[in-house]
N, C-alpha and C positions, 0 to 999 in steps of 0.2 A: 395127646398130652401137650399142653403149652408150656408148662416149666417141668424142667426136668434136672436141672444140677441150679446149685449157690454155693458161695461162699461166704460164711459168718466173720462179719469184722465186730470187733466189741471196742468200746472205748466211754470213758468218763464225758459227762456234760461240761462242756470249754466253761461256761461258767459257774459252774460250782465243781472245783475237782477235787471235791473232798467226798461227793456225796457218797452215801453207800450201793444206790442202783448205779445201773452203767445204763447208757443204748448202744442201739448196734442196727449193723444194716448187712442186709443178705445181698448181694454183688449175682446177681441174675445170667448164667449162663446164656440164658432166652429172651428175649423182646416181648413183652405180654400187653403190650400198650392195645393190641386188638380186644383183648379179654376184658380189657377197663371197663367199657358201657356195658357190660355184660353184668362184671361183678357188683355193678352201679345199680342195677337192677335188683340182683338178686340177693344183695346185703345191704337192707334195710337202714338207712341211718347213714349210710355214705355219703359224703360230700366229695362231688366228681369236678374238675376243672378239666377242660377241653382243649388247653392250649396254656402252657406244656401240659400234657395227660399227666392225671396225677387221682388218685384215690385216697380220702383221709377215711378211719373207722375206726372204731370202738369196739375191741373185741377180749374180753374176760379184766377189764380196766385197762388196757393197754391202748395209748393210741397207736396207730401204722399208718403210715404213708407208703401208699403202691405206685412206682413211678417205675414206664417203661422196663427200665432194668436195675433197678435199686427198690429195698423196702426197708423202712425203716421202722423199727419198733422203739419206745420211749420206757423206758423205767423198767428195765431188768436187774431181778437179782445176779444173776449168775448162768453162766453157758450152759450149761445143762437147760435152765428153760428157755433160752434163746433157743437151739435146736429142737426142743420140744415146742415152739409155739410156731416157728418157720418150718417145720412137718405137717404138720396139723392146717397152717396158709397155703401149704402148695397142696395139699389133698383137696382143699375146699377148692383153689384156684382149676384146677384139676377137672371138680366135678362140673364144676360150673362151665368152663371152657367144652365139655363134653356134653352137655345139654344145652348148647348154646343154640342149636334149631330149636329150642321152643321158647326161647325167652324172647326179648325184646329189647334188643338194647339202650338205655339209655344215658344220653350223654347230655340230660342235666344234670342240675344240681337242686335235691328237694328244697322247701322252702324250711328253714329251722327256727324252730320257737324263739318268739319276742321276749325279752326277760320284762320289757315297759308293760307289752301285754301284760303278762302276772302280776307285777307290781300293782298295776289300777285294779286287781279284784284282790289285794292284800289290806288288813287294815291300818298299814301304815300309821303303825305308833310305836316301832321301834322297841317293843317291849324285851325282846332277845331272849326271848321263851325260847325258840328257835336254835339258840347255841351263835346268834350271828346277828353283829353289833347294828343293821341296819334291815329293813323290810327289803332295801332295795339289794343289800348282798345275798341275802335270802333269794331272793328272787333269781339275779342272776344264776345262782347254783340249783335251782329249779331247773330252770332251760338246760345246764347241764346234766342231769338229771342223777345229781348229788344231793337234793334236797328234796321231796316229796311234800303234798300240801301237808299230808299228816303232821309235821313236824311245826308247823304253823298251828296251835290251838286256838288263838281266837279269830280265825277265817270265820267268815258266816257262811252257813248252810247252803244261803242260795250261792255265794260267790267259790264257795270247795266247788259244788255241783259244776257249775263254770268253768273254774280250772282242772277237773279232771276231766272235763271234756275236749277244753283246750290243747292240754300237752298230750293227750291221748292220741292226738289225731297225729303226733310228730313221732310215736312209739314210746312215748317216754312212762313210766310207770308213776302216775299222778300220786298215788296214794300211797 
């Protein structure tokens, strides 16, 4: 077991201190900086930095940053799911560190979808069918994978086929 105790600090966003979510960062008993190109590997969608070690991911809409001995999670209701979602990171962190002879660590960083790609196979006429005032915002929030082609009606046939082959290949759910 690589982590084994934290401490949860919660606290308001410096720039908006009105919001209603808060973040917070679990304060790591443990050094887990080994485990990084492990969980780099075996959680999909990671974006790993090598120097300072640092993990960014996407897990249930939440982003987190896994650094050495801090994790930081963005957009909490309330302490109760701050403990419920850092339970659930050190059981994963946990398993993953424990099956670490058969993975393969690595310590890059996947290659992340172009949002210009998608843009050139959109038909770029700004029509905001969409809910979103430009092809090219649309587009961007594709690559984050807050927009699906679906949500684009007048894509053509051949150019959907295209980009759900496209974001496919990044894990992102095209359609």
């Amino acid at each position: 077991m690589i982590l084994q105790s934290y401490k949860i600090e919660m606290f308001r966003p410096k720039c908006n201190p009105n919001s209603q979510s808060v973040h917070c960062v679990a304060h790591l008993e443990e050094d887990i900086a080994e485990a990084l190109p492990y969980l780099n590997t075996a959680l999909h969608g990671a974006d790993y930095v090598r120097n300072p070690p640092a993990l960014t991911l996407k897990l249930h809409g939440k982003r987190i940053i896994l650094h050495p001995q801090e994790i930081f999670i963005n957009a909490i209701e309330n302490e109760e799911e701050a403990e419920k979602l850092f339970a659930q990171l050190k059981d994963e962190i946990n398993r993953i560190w424990a099956k670490r002879a058969d993975i393969e660590p690595n310590f890059d960083t996947p290659p992340a979808p172009q949002w210009l790609e998608v843009l050139k196979l959109l038909p770029k006429t700004n029509c905001r069918k969409c809910d979103e005032p430009t092809c090219t915002v649309f587009s961007m929030k594709a690559v984050q994978g807050v927009k699906t082609i679906g949500h684009c009606p007048d894509v053509s046939e051949e150019n959907k086929q295209k980009l759900v082959a496209y974001l496919g290949r990044f894990d992102l759910n095209p359609e």
